[in-house]
C-alpha positions as CSV (number, residue, x, y, z in Angstrom):
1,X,75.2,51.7,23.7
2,X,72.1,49.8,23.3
3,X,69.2,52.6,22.0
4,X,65.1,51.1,22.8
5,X,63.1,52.1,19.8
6,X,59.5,53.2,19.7
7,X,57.6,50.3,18.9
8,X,53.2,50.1,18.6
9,X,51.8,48.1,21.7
10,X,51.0,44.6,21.4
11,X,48.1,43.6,23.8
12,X,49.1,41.5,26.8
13,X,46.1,39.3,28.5
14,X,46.2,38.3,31.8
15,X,44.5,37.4,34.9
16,X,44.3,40.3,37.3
17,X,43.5,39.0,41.8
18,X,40.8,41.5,42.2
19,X,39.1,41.5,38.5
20,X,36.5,39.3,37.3
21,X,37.8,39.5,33.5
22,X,40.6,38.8,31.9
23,X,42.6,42.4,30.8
24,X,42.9,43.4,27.0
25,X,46.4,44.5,26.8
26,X,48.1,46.0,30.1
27,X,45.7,48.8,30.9
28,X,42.9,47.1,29.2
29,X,42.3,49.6,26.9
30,X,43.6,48.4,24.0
31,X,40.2,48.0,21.7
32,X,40.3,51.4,22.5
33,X,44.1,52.0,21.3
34,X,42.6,50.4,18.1
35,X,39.7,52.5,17.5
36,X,42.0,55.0,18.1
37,X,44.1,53.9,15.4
38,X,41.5,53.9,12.9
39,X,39.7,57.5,13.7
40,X,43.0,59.1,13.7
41,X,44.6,58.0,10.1
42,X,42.8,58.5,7.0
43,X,44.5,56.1,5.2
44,X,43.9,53.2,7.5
45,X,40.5,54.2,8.5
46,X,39.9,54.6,4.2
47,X,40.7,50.9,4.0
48,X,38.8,49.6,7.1
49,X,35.3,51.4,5.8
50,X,36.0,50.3,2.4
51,X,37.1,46.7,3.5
52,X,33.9,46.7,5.1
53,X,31.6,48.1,2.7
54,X,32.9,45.3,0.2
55,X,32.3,42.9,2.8
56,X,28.8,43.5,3.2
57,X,28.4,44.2,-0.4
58,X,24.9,44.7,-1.6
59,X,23.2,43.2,1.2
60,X,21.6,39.5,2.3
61,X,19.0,37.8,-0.5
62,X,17.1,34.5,-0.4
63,X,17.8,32.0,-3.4
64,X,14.6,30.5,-3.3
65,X,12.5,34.1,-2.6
66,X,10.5,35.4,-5.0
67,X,11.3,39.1,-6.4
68,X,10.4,41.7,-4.1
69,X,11.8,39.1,-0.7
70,X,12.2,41.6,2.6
71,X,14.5,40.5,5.2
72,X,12.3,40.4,8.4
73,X,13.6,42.0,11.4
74,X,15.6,40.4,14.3
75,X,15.2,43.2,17.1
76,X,12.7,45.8,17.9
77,X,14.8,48.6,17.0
78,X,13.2,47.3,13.1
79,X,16.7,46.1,12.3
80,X,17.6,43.3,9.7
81,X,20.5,41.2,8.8
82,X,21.8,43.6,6.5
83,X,21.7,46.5,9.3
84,X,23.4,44.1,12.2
85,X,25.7,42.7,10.2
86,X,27.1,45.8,8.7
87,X,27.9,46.8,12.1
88,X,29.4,43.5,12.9
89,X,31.4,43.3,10.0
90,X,33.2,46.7,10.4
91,X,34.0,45.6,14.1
92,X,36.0,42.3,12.6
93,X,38.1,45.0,10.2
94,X,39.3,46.8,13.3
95,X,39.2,44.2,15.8
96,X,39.6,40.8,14.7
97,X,36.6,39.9,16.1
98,X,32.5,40.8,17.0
99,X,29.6,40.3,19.6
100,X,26.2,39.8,19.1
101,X,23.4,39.9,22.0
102,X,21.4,36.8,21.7
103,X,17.4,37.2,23.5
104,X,15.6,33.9,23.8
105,X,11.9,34.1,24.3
106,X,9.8,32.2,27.0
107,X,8.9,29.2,24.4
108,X,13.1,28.9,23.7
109,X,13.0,30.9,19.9
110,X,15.4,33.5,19.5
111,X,13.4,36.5,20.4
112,X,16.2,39.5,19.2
113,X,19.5,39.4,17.6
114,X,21.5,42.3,18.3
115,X,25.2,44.2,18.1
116,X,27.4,44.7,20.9
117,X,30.4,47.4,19.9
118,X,33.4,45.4,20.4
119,X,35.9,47.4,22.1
120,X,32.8,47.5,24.9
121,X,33.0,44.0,25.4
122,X,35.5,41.9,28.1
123,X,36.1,38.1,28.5
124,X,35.0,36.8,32.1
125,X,37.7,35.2,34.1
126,X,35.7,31.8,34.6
127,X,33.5,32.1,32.0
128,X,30.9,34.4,30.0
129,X,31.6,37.9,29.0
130,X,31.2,41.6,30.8
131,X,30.0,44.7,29.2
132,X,30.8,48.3,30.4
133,X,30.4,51.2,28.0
134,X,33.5,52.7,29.4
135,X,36.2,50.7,30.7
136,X,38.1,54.0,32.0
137,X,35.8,54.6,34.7
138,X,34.7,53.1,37.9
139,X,31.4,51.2,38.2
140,X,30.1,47.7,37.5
141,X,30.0,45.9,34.2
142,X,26.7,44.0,33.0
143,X,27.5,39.9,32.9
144,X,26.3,38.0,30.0
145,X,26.8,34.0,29.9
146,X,28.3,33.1,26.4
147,X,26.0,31.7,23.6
148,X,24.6,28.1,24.3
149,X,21.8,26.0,22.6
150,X,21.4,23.9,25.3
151,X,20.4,26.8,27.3
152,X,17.6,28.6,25.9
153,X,16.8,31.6,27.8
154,X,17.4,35.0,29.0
155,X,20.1,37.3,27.2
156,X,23.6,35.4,26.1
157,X,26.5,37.1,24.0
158,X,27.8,35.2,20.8
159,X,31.3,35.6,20.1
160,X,32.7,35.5,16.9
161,X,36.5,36.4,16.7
162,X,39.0,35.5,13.5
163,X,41.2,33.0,13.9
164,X,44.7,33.7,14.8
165,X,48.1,31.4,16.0
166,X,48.9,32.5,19.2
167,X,45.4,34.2,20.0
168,X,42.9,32.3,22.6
169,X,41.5,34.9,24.8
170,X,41.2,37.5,22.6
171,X,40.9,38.4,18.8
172,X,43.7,40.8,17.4
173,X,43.3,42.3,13.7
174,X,45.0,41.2,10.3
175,X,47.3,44.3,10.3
176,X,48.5,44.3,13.3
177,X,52.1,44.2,11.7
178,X,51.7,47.2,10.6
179,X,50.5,49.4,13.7
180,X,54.2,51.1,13.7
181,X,53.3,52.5,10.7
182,X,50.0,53.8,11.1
183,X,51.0,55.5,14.7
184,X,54.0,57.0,12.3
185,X,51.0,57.9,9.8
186,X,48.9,59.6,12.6
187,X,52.1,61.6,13.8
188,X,52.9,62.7,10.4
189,X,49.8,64.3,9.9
190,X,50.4,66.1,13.4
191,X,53.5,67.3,12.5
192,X,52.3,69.1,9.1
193,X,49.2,70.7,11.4
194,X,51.7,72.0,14.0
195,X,53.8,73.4,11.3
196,X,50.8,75.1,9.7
197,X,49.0,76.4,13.2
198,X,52.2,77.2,15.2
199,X,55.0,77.5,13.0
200,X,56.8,74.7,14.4
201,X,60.3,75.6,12.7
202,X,62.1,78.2,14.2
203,X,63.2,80.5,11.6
204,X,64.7,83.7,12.8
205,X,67.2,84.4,15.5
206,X,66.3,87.5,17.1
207,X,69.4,88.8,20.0
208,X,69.0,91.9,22.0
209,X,72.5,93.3,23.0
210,X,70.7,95.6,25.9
211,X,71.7,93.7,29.0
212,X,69.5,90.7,30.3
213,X,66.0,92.0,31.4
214,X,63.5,90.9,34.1
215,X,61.7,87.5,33.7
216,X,58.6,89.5,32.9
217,X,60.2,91.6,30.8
218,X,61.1,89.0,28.7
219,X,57.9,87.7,28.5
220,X,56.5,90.8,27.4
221,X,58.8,90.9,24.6
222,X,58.0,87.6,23.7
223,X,54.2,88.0,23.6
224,X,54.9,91.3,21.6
225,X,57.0,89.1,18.8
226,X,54.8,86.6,18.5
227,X,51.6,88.7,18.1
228,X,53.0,90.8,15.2
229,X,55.3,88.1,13.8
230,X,54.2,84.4,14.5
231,X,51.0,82.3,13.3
232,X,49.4,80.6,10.3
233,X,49.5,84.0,8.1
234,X,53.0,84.8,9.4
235,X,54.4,81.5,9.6
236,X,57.5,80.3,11.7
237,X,58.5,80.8,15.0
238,X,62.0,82.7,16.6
239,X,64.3,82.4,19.0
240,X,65.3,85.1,21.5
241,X,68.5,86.0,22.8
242,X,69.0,88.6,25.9
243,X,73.3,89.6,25.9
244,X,75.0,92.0,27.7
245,X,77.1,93.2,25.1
246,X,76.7,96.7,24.4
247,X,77.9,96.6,20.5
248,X,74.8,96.3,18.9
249,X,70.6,97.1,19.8
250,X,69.8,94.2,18.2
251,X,70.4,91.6,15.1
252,X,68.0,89.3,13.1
253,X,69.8,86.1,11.7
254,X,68.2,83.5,9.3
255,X,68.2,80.2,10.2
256,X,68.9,77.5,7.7
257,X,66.0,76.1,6.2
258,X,65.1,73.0,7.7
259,X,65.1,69.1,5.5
260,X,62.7,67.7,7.9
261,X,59.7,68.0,6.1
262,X,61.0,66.3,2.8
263,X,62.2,63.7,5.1
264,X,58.5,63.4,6.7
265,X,57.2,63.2,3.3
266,X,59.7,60.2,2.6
267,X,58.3,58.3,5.5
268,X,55.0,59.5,4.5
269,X,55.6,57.1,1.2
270,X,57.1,54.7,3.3
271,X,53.9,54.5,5.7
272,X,51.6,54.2,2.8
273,X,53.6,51.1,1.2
274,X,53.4,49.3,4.4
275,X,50.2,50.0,5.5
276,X,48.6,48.7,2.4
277,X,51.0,45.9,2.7
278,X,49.4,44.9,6.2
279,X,45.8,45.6,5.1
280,X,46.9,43.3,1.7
281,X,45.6,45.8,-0.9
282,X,46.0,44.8,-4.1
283,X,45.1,48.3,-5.7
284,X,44.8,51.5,-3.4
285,X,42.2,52.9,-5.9
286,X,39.9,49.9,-5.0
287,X,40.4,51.8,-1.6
288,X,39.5,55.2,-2.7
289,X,43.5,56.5,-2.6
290,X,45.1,57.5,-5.3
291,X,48.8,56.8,-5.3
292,X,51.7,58.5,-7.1
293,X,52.6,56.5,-10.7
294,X,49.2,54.6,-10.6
295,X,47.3,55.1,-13.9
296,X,44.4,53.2,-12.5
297,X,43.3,51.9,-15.7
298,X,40.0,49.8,-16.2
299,X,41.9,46.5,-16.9
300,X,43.8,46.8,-13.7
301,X,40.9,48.3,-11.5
302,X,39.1,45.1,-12.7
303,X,41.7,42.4,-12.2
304,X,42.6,44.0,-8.6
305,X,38.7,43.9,-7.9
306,X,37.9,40.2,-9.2
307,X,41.3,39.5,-6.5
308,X,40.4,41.5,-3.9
309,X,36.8,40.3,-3.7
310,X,37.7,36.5,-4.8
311,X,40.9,36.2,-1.9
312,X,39.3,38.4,0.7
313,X,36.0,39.8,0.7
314,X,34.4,36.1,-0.3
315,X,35.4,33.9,2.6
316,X,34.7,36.7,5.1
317,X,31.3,36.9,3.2
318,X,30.6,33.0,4.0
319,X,31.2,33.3,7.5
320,X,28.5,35.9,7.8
321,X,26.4,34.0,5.9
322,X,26.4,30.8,7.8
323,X,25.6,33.0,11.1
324,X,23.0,34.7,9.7
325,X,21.3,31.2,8.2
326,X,22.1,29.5,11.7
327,X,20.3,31.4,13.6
328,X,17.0,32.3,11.1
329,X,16.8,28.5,11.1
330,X,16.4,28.4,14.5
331,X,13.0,30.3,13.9
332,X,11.9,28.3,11.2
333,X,12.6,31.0,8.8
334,X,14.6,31.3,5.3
335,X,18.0,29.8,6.0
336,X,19.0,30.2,2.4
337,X,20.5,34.2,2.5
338,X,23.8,35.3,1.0
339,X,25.4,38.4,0.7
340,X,25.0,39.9,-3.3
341,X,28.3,41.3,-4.5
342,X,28.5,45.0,-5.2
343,X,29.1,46.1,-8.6
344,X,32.5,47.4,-9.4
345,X,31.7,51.2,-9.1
346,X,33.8,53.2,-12.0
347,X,34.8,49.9,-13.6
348,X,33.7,50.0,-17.7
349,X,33.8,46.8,-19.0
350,X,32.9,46.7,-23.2
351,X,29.2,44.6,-23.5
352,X,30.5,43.1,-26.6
353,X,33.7,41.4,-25.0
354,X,31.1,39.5,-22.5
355,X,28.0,39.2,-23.9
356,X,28.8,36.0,-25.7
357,X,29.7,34.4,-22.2
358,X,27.0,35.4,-20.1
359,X,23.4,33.4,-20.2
360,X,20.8,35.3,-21.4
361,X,18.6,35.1,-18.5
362,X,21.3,36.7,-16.7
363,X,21.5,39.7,-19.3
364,X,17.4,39.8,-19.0
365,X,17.6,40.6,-15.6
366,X,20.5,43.4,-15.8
367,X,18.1,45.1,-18.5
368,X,15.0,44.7,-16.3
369,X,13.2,42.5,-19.0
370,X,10.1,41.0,-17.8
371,X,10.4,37.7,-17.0
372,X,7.5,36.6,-19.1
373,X,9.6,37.6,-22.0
374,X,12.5,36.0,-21.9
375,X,11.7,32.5,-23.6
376,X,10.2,34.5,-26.6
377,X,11.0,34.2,-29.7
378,X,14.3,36.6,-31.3
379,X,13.1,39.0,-33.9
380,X,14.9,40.0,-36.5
381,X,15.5,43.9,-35.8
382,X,16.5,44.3,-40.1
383,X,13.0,42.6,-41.4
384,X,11.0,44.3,-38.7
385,X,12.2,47.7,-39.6
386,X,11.5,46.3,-43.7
C-alpha cells in the first residue's frame, strides 16, 4: 500500500489565460504561506529578525564624511537608507527576494526611493510588475514597468531577488528545505495550547448503565460534565457511554496515560536541529535561543559570531551597499556608504589579549579621545604621579 505523506508546498509558477501575471505558487498566495510561516513559529521568526538585524548591523556611513555625517532622505515620508533598507532586508530573509519603488523627477534624477512589501508584489505576464495589497480579493492591481535607466520617468519597481538554480520568475528563500519542519514546529505549539485550553486527552471513561436517553438528553449530560469537570483548571476531557445494562448506575474508568506528548517533545528537538540547519546557524544563542547542553561560553559565542557575520551577514551586506551607492550616485550624492558592523552584544573579550594588535587610532576612537590628541606625546603615568 503506497501511504502520501504531508509534505510543505513548494510554489508552482505559471501562466494563467485570463491573468495578466504570472501565479506565485498554485493559488498565488504563497508569499503569503511564507509570512505565514514566520508569524506563526517563534523559532523561525527568532532567526529571521535576528538574521536581519545583523544584516543591517549598525546602519549605512560615508568613508570620506566627516564626524557627525547624516544620511539624507530618499522619500518624503523623511526616510533614509538605513530606514528602507532595514525593511528591504528583512523581506530577503523571508522571501528570497525585495522591491523598491523607484520616482524619477521631471529633470530625470531620482526623485524618491521607496519599499514595496514583497509578498504584495506580482510579476507581469509580458513584462513589469503588479501590486495589489491583497491578492485574496477581487479588484485591480496597480502596474509598474520594471527599473530602467534608459527610461527616466514616472514610477518603476526595482527588483532585487537572491539567486537561486532553478528559480527565474520568482525568488524562493534559503530555508526552504526546511519548511516541513517549521509547519511541524507551528503544529506542535498548537497541540501543547489545545492540551492546556481544552484538555485534548481524554482521560476518564464515564458509562451510564440507565438505558440510552434522548439526543438532548445526552447533550444535557454532556454540557453538565464538562462544566463541572473539563477546562484549563480541571484539565482533560471524557468519554461517555449510554448502555442498557441494568447492573450498575454508572462507572468511572481511567484511561491510560497518554506517550504523545513526550513524543511531541522529541520532534520538538528534532524541529529545532533542522530548522537551524536550513537557516545555517552556527550558534542558536547568536539567535537569542538557548538550546539544551549549550554552555554558551564567550570563546564560542565569539568564534560563531566572527563566522556567522564573515560567511553570511558580509556578502548580503555588500549587495545592499552597492544598491544603495548606485542609486545616491545617480543624484550626485555620496556613493561611498557601507553598512557598520554591530558589536557583539554579551560577548567579553579581555582588552589585554588585543590591545597589542589593534592601532591606536582605532583604540582612540572606541575611548572617545579627541582627535587632536592622539599624535601626542605618551606620558609616563609612574613619574607624573612622582
Amino acid at each position: 500500500m503506497f501511504v502520501k505523506f504531508a509534505d510543505a508546498a513548494v510554489p508552482e509558477f505559471k501562466e494563467v489565460r485570463n491573468k495578466d501575471f504570472i501565479l506565485f505558487g498554485k493559488d498565488n498566495l504563497y508569499p503569503e504561506y511564507l509570512l505565514w510561516l514566520y508569524n506563526k513559529s517563534a523559532k523561525h521568526g527568532a532567526i529571521i529578525n535576528s538574521k536581519a538585524k545583523y544584516i543591517a548591523g549598525g546602519g549605512f556611513k560615508s568613508r570620506s564624511s566627516k564626524e557627525g555625517f547624516q544620511l539624507p532622505a530618499i522619500n518624503n515620508l523623511g526616510e533614509t537608507w538605513d530606514d528602507v533598507a532595514k525593511k528591504a532586508i528583512k523581506d530577503v530573509e523571508i522571501f528570497g527576494g525585495a522591491r523598491l519603488l523607484i520616482a524619477w523627477d521631471q529633470v530625470g534624477r531620482i526623485g524618491e526611493i521607496l519599499h514595496l512589501p514583497f509578498h504584495k508584489v506580482r510579476r507581469g505576464k509580458e513584462s513589469g510588475f503588479l501590486f495589489k495589497d491583497d491578492w485574496k480579493t477581487r479588484g485591480d492591481a496597480i502596474a509598474y514597468p520594471e527599473f530602467d535607466v534608459n527610461q527616466r520617468k514616472g514610477l518603476q519597481l526595482f527588483a532585487y531577488d537572491e539567486y537561486r538554480p532553478g528559480t527565474d520568475v520568482y525568488p524562493l528563500p534559503e530555508y526552504l528545505p526546511c519548511n516541513n519542519y517549521i509547519e511541524t514546529d507551528i503544529e506542535i505549539s498548537k497541540f501543547h495550547l489545545s492540551a492546556i485550553k481544552n484538555g485534548m486527552m481524554p482521560s476518564k471513561a464515564i458509562e451510564f448503565f440507565n438505558g440510552d436517553p434522548t439526543d438532548e438528553k445526552k447533550r444535557e449530560i454532556e454540557q453538565r460534565m464538562t462544566k463541572k469537570f473539563s477546562g484549563a483548571e480541571n484539565a482533560g476531557k471524557f468519554l461517555l457511554f449510554f448502555n442498557s445494562s441494568k447492573e450498575k448506575s454508572i462507572n468511572i474508568t481511567d484511561l491510560s496515560a497518554s506517550e504523545l506528548d513526550k513524543q511531541f517533545d522529541l520532534l520538538n528537538k528534532t524541529c529545532e536541529q533542522e530548522i537551524f540547519t536550513g537557516h545555517q546557524v552556527v550558534s542558536p544563542m547568536l539567535f537569542g535561543i538557548k538550546t539544551q547542553g549549550q554552555l554558551g561560553g564567550t570563546s564560542e559565542l565569539t568564534a560563531a559570531y566572527q563566522i556567522f557575520i564573515n560567511t553570511y551577514a558580509k556578502p548580503k551586506q555588500a549587495d545592499w551597499e552597492r544598491i544603495a551607492n548606485y542609486f545616491s550616485a545617480f543624484n550626485g550624492q555620496i556613493a561611498d556608504l557601507y553598512i557598520e558592523q554591530l558589536d557583539p552584544v554579551g560577548i567579553q573579550i579581555a582588552i589585554d589579549s588585543v590591545v597589542s594588535l589593534l592601532p591606536k587610532e582605532f583604540i582612540f576612537e572606541k575611548l572617545n579621545v579627541p582627535k587632536e590628541y592622539w599624535n601626542l606625546p605618551a606620558t609616563n603615568t609612574k613619574e607624573a604621579v612622582a
